[in-house]
C-alpha positions as a Markdown table, in Angstrom:
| # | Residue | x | y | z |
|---|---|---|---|---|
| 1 | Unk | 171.6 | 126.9 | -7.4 |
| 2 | Unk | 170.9 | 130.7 | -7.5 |
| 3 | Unk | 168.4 | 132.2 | -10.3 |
| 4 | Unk | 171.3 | 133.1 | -12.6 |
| 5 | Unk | 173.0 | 129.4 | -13.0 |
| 6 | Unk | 169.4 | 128.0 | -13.5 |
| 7 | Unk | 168.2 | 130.9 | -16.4 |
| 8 | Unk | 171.8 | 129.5 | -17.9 |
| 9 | Unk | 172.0 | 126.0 | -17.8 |
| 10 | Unk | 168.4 | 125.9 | -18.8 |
| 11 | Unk | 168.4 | 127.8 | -22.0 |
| 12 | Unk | 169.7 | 126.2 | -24.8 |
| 13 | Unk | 170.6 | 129.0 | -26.7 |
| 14 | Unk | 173.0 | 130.3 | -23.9 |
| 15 | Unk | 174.8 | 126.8 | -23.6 |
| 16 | Unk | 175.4 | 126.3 | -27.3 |
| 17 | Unk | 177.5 | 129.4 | -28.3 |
| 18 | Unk | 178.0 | 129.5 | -32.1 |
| 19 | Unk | 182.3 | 129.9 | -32.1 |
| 20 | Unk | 183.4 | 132.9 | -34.0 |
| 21 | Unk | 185.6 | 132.9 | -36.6 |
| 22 | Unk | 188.0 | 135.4 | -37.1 |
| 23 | Unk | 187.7 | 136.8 | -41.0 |
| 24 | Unk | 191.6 | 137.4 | -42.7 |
| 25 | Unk | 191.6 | 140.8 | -43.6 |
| 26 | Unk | 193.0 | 141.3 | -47.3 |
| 27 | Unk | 194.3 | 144.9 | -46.5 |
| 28 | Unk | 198.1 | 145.3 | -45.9 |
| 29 | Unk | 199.4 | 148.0 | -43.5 |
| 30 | Unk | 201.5 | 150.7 | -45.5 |
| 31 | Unk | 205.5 | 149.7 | -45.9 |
| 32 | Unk | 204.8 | 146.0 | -45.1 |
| 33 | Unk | 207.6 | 143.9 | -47.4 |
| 34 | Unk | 206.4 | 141.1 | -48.8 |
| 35 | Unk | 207.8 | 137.4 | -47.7 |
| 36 | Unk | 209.0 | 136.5 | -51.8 |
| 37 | Unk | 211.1 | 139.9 | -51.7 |
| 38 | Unk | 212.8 | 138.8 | -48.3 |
| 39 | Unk | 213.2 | 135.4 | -49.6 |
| 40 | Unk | 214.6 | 136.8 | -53.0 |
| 41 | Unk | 217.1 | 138.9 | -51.6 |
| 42 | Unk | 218.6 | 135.9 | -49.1 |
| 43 | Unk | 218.7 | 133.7 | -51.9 |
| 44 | Unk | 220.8 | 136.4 | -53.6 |
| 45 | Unk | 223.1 | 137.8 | -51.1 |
| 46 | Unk | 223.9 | 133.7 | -50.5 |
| 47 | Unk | 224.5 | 133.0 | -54.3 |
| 48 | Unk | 226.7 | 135.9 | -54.6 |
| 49 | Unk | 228.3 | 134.9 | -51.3 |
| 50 | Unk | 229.3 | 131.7 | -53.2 |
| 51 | Unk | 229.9 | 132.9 | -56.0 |
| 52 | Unk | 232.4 | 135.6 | -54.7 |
| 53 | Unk | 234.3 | 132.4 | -52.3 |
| 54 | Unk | 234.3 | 129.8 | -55.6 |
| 55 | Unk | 236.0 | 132.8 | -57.7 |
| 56 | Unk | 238.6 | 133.7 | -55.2 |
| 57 | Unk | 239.6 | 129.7 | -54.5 |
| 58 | Unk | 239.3 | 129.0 | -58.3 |
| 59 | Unk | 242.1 | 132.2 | -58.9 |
| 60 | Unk | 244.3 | 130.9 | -55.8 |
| 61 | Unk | 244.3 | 127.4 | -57.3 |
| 62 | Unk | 245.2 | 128.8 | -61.1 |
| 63 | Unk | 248.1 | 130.6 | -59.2 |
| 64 | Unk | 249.5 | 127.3 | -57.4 |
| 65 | Unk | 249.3 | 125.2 | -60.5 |
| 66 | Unk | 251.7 | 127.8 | -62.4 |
| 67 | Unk | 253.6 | 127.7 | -59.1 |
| 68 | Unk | 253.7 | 124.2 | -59.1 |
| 69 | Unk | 254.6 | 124.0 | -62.6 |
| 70 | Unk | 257.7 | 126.6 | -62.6 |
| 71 | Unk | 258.6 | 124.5 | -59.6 |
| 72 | Unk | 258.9 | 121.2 | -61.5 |
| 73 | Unk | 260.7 | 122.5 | -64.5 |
| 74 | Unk | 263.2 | 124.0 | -62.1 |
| 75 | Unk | 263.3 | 120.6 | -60.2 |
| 76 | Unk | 263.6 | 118.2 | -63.3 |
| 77 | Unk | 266.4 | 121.1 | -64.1 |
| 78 | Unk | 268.4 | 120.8 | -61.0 |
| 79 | Unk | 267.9 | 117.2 | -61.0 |
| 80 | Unk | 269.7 | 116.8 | -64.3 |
| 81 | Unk | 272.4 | 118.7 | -63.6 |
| 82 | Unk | 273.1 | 117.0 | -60.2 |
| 83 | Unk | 273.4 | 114.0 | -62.4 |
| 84 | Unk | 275.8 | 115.3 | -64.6 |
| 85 | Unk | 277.7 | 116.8 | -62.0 |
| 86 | Unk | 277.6 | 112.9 | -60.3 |
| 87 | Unk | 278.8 | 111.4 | -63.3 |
| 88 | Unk | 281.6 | 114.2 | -63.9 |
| 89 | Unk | 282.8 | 113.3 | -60.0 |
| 90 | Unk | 282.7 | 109.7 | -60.6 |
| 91 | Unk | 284.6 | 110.0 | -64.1 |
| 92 | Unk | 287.5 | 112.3 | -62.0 |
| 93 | Unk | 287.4 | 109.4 | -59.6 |
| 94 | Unk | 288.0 | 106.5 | -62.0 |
| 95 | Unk | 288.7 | 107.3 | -65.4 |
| 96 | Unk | 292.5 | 108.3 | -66.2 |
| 97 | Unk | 291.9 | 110.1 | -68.9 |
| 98 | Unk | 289.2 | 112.4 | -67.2 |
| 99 | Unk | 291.6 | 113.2 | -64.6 |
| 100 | Unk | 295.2 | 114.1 | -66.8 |
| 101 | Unk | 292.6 | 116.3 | -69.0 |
| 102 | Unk | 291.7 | 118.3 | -66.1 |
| 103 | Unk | 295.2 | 118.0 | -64.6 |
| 104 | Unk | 296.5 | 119.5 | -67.8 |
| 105 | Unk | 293.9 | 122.7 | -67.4 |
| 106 | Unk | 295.2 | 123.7 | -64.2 |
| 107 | Unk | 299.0 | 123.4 | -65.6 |
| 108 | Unk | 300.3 | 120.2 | -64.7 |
| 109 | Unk | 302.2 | 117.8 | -66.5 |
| 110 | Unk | 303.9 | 114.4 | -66.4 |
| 111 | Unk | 307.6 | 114.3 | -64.7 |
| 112 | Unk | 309.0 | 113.2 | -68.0 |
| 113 | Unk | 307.1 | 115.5 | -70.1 |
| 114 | Unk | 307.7 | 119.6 | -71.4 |
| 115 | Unk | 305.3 | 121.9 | -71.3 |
| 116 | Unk | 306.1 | 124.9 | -74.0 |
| 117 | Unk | 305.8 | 128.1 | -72.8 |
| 118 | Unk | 304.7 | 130.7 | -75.2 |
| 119 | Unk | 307.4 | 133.7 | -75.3 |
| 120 | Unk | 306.1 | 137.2 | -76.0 |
């Protein structure tokens, strides 16, 4: 070994180095944001974010249940008159009195029977 390795390996001071440690420094640079502020204003653009999507779905949904609504009083509607008009086809069908009442508001009459005729 050369004179330098030996001076080294043979004083214990130089082989036990005390480690450094580094020291936090408590100054902040200048126009540094701090991590709460950046955290805060995430948290808030999300909530609005939700807040803005929940309002807009709640308003669509309000608008299809009157939709839906309108649209099942105007079905239950239909639906009874297309019963009535079933019934009325039905009783023009079958019932003989149905059909000379009707006969008898289009003009016609029995072979054997007169119809007056008003004179102006």
């Amino acid at each position: 070994m050369n004179k330098d390795a030996v001076i080294y390996w043979d004083n214990p001071q130089a082989v036990s180095m005390p480690v450094k440690t580094r020291t936090k420094t408590a100054k902040r640079t200048e126009g540094a944001t701090p991590q709460w502020f950046v955290f805060t204003v995430i948290a808030s653009i999300t909530f609005m974010l939700c807040v803005a999507i929940n309002l807009r779905a709640y308003s669509e949904m309000a608008v299809e249940i009157e939709q839906n609504k309108r649209l099942s009083i105007e079905l239950e509607s239909l639906t009874n008159e297309n019963l009535s008009i079933q019934e009325e086809v039905h009783n023009l069908k079958i019932d003989s009195r149905t059909i000379e009442r009707e006969a008898r508001k289009i003009g016609m009459s029995r072979p054997s029977e007169k119809i007056p005729v008003p004179v102006n």
